[in-house]
N, C-alpha and C positions, 0 to 999 in steps of 0.2 A: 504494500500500500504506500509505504512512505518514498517508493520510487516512481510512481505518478506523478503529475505534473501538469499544474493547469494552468493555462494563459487566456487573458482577454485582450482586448481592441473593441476598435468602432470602426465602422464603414458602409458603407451604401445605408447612410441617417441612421443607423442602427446599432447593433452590438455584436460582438463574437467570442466566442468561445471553446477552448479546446482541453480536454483530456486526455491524457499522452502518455501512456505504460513503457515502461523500459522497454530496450531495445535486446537485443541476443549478442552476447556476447561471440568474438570471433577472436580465432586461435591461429593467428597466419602462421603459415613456415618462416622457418631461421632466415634470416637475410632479405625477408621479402620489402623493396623499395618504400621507398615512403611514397603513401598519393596511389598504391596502384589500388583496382579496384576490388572489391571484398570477393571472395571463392562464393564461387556458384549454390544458389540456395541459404543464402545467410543475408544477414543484416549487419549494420554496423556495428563499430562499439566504441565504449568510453561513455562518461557520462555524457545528462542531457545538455545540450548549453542554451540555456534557454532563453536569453537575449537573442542567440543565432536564429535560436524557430521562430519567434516571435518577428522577426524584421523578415523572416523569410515568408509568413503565413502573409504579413501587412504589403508587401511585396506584389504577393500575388493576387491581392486585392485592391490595391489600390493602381495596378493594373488593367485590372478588368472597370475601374472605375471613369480612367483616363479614356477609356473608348467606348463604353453604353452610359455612361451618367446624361442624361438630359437634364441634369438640375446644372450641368458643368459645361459651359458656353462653348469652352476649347475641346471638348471630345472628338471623338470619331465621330460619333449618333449626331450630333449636334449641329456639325460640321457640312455632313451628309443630307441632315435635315434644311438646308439652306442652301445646297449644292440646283448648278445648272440641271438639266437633263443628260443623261449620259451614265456610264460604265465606271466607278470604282474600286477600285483596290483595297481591302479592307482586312486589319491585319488578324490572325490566323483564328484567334478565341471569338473575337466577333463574328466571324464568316462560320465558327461551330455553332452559334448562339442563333445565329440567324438560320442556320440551317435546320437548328432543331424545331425555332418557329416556326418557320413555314411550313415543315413537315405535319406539325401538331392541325396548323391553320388548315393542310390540303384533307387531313385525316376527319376535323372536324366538318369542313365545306363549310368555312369563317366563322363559325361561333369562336373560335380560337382565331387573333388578328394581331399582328406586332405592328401594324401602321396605324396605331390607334392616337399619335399622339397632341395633333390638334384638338381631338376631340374631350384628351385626358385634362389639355388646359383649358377648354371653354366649360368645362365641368366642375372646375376650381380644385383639381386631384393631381396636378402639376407644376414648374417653378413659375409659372404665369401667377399662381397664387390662389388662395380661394375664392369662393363666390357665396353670397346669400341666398340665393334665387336661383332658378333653372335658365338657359340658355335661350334666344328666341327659338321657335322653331323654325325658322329663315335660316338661322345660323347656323343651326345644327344638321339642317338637309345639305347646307353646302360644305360642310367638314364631312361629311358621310361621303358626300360623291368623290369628295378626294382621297378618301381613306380605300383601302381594299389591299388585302393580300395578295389576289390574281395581278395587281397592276406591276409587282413588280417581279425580280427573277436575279436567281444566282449562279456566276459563273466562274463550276469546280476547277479546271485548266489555268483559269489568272486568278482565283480567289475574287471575284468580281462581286460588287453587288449592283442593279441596274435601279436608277433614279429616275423616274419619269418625270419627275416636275412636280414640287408644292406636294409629295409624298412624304407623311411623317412619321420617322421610326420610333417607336417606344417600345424596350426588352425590359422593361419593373417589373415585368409579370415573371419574368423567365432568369433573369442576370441575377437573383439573389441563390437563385438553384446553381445556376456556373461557378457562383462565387465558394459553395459550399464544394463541389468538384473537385478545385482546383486547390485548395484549401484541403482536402483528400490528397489528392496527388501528391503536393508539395510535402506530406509526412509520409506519404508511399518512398519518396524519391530519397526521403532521408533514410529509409529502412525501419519506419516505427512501423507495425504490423497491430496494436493495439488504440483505439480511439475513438473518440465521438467528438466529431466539429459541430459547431453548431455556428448559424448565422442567421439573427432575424426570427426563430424561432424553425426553420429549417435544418433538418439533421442529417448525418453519415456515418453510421458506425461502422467499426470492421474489430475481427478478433470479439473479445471480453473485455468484460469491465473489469479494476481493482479487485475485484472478490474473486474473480476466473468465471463468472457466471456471463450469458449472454445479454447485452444493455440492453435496457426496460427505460423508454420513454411515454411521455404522457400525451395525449393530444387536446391540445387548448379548446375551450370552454364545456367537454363535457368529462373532463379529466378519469377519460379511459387508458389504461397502460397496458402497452406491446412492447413486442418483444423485434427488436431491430438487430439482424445477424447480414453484417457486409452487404446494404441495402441503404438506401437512404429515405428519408419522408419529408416532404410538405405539404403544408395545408394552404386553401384558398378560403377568405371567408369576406362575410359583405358586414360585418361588424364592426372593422379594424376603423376604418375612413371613413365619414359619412356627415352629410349636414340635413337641415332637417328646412322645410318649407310649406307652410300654411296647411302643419299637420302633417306632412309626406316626406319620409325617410328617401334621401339618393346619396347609395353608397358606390365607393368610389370602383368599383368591378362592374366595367360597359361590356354588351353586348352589341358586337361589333357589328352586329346584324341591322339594328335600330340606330346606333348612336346611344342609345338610352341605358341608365341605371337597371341594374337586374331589379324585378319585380316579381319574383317566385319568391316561393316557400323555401326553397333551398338557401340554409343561411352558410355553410364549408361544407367543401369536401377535400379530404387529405389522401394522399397518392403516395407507396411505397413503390420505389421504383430502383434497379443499378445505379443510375445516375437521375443526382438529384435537380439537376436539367431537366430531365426530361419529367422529374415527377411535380416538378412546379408549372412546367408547363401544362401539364393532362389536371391536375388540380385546378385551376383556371378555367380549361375547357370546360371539364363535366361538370364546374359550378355554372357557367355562362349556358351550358345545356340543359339545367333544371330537376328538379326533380323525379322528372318521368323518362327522359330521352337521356339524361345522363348517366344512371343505373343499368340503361340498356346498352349505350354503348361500352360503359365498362366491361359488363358480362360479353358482349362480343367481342373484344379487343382482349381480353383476359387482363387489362387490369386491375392491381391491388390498389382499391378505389373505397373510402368508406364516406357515407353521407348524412351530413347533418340537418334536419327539415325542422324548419318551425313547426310549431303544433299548437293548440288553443294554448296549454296552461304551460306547455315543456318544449322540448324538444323529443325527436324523434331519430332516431341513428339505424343505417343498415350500411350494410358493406358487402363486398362482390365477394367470391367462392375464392379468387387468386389473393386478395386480402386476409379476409381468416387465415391462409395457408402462411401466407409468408409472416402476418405479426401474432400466430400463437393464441388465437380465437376460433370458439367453436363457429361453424359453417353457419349453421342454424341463426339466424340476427333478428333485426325488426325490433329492439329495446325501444323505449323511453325513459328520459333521463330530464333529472331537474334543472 
């Protein structure tokens, strides 16, 4: 236990946090150089230095910050969002990020959209700032006709992404899942085989926890706990953001379909997924799909998808067959919870 080690940070508006189990010790032969690299099947050794992880996790965050921040003028996204018509080059984690959106967006047929992000500022959910009030609806049919995923397109050979003009990118949905990835990787790469990152309230474990047991995390507002084995999870929910207007709740998760504030019963849904990309991104989706239509496409896509419904006095919670499997719940669901 006492060779744990935990670090935090800040980054994308939010918080981080890592759990970091010793590493394996390694026994080189006599004479072997300094600097070469470890024998095959091993991990490093020596103690943690944990200044070094810590500038190396903030590193690889605020990486990823410098090129999808839309709250940050000089990004890529930012950049890009203000660019001519035409073909850019956009460097390698951005062009995964956007690959993983679109894929989500062509899977959903747009209920899932990364060009949402005129629409995230006229909604006051963006660095434009907030708003009291709803948007004209003049205003908001003309952000919709410029927004769509079909409009634009990526090119794997030059890393390209194509700009049609007045097309706005936003990855908020998606870039706090990369963040938590890369943040993974970055302790893969050191040879830590033990850990839970966390960002945002997005998770990655891999190995055990301190006890050698497998980590047991909670899921936010109906504080259910699973069981997360080299898997990651996030949730999507319409409670985080949200202002209110002559009685009428608009939370900050648009359906990209409308321009408009989700208005279902479905208040999150949280996604266990390999990469936590991709489980932020399908969290989002099958929140923006609903109650009805997103349950069914989890059950045909086989994701590990669990969903949280308003109900008169509670809430209401069910989750897919690939769910139960992978966080250690019976199949059988349908609870209410307070």
């Amino acid at each position: 236990m006492n060779d744990w080690i935990r670090l935090q940070g800040k980054s994308m508006g939010t918080t981080w946090a890592v759990d970091i189990g010793p590493r394996a010790v390694v026994r080189r032969p006599a004479n072997t150089p300094l600097g070469s690299p470890s024998p095959a099947g091993t991990s490093l050794t020596g103690p943690h230095p944990a200044s070094a992880i810590q500038g190396n996790l903030q590193a690889a965050l605020d990486n990823i910050v410098e090129q999808m921040s839309t709250w940050d003028a000089g990004s890529t996204i930012s950049c890009l969002n203000r660019a001519q018509p035409g073909w850019y080059q956009i460097e390698p984690e951005f062009y995964t990020v956007m690959e993983a959106a679109l894929q989500v967006a062509e899977m959903t047929e747009g209920a899932y959209d990364p060009t949402l992000h005129e629409l995230v500022n006229l909604w006051g959910f963006g660095p434009a700032g907030p708003c009291v009030r709803p948007p004209a609806p003049a205003t908001l049919r003309s952000a919709l006709l410029r927004s769509g995923w079909r409009k634009t397109a990526l090119s794997p050979e030059y890393r390209g992404v194509w700009q049609p003009g007045r097309l706005q990118f936003d990855l908020s949905s998606i870039a706090k899942g990369y963040g938590v990835d890369a943040m993974a990787q970055t302790l893969d790469t050191l040879g830590y085989t033990h850990y839970l990152v966390e960002l945002g309230g997005e998770l990655k474990a891999r190995g055990h926890n301190a006890e050698g047991k497998p980590w047991q995390v909670g899921i936010d507002e109906i504080h259910l706990p699973i069981t997360l084995t080299n898997h990651a999870v996030a949730t999507s929910g319409d409670y985080r953001r949200h202002f209110e207007h002559n009685g009428r709740r608009y939370a900050h998760t648009l359906d990209a379909r409308t321009g408009q504030p989700l208005q279902h019963a479905l208040a999150a849904v949280t996604v266990i997924h390999k990469q936590c990309v991709l489980a932020d991104a399908w969290a989002t989706a099958l929140l923006c799909l609903g109650p009805e239509a997103g349950p069914m496409m989890a059950q045909d896509y086989g994701l590990a998808a669990l969903f949280v419904e308003r109900a008169k006095t509670d809430f209401k919670v069910c989750w897919s067959t690939a769910f139960a499997q992978k966080a250690g719940l019976p199949e059988e669901n349908d609870v209410e919870t307070q």
